[in-house]
N, C-alpha and C positions, 0 to 999 in steps of 0.2 A: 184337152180334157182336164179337168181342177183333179186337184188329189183329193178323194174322197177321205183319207183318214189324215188325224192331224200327230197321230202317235207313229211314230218309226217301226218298222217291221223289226222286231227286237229276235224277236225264232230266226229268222235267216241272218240277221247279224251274228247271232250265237255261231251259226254255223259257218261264217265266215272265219270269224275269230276263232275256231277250232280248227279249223283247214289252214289259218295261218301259223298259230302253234306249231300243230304237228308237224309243218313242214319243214321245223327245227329238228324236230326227230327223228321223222321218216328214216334218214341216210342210216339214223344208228340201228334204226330196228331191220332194217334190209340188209344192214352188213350181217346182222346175225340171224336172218331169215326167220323175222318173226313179224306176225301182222300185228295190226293194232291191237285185234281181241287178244290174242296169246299175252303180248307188253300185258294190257291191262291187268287178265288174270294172274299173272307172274308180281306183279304191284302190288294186288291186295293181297295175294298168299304171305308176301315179303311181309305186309302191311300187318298182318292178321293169323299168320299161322299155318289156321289151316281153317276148312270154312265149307259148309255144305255148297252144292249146284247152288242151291235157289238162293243164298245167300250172293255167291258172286254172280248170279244172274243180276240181283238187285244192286250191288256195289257196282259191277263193269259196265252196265247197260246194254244185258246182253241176252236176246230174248235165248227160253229155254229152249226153245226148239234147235237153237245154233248149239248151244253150252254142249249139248249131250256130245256133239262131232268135236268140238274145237277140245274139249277135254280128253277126249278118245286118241284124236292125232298128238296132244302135248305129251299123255301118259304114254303112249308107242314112241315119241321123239326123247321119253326119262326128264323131262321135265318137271311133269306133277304125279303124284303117286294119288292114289285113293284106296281106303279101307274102309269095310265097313262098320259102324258100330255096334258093338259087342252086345248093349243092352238093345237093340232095337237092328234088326238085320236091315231092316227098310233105307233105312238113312245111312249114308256114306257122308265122309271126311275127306276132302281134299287137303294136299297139300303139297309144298316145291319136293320135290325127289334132289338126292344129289346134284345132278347136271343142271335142274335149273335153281338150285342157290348159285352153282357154281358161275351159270350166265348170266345169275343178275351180280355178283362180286364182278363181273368181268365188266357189265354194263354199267354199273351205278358210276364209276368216274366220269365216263364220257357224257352221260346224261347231265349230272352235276353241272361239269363243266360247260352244256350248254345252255342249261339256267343262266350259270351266270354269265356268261355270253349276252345273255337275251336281260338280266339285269344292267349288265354294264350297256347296251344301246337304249334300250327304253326307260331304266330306272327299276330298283328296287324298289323304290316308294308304290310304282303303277303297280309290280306284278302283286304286291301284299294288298295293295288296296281291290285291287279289281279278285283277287282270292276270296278279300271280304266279303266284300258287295257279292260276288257266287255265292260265297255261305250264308249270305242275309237271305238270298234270293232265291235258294233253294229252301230255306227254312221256312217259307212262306206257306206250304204245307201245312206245319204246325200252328199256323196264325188263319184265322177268320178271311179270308177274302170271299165275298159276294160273286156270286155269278150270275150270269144274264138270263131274263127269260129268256127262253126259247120260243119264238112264236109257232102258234100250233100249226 
C-alpha cells in the first residue's frame, strides 16, 4: 500500500524523542523516588518561585484533575508547601518547602552532569539548536497558522 502522506508523523516523533531523553533521567528521578510529574512540578517551582495549580498545570503539562493528587502527595512527602492568598482566600500559592529545595540542591549536579553527558555524545550545537527550533515551534501559537476545513 503507497504512503498516503508525504509529511513525517512529527506528534509521534515528538514523543519518541521524549522517551529517548528521559531515559537519560529516569535512573536520577528513581534513585529519589520521584515520577516525572513531581521532577516537573519541582523545576518550575525552582524555575518560578512559587506559582498557582492552574499556572503549573499549564507550565508541566499537567491536566488539573491529576495536579489536585500529585500536589497533595508532594505537600504530605514536604516537598511543596501551599498557602493561601491573603487578598483572595480562593487562590493558593505553591511553592518548594524546605525538603524539596533541599532535593533539588541534591539533584541539580547529577542532572547537570547528564546534560552534559548527552552534549559531550551528540553535540552542544544539536541540543541548543533543537531547544530553538521547540521555542520556534511552540511559539507558533502566537503566529497565524491556517487550519483546515473540516468537511461537514
Amino acid at each position: 500500500m503507497a504512503n498516503r502522506f508525504k509529511h513525517r508523523n512529527l506528534p509521534q516523533q515528538l514523543l519518541h524523542a521524549r522517551d529517548a531523553l528521559m531515559a537519560h533521567f529516569r535512573p536520577i528521578l528513581n534513585h529519589y523516588h520521584l515520577t516525572e510529574q513531581q521532577w516537573r512540578i519541582l523545576r518550575a517551582l525552582d524555575e518560578h518561585a512559587q506559582l498557582e495549580p492552574r499556572e503549573l498545570c499549564t507550565l508541566c503539562q499537567i491536566l488539573s484533575s491529576s495536579m489536585a493528587g500529585v500536589l497533595a502527595r508532594m505537600e504530605e512527602l514536604g516537598l511543596v508547601q501551599r498557602v493561601r492568598v491573603e487578598t483572595d482566600q480562593r487562590r493558593v500559592l505553591v511553592s518548594l518547602a524546605p525538603a524539596g529545595d533541599a532535593l533539588i540542591d541534591a539533584m541539580a549536579p547529577l542532572i547537570e552532569l547528564q546534560y552534559q553527558y548527552l552534549e559531550e555524545a551528540i553535540g552542544k550545537h544539536v541540543l541548543e539548536a533543537l531547544s530553538m527550533a521547540l521555542q520556534d515551534f511552540i511559539g507558533t501559537d502566537s503566529k497565524p497558522v491556517p487550519r483546515v476545513d473540516l468537511p461537514g
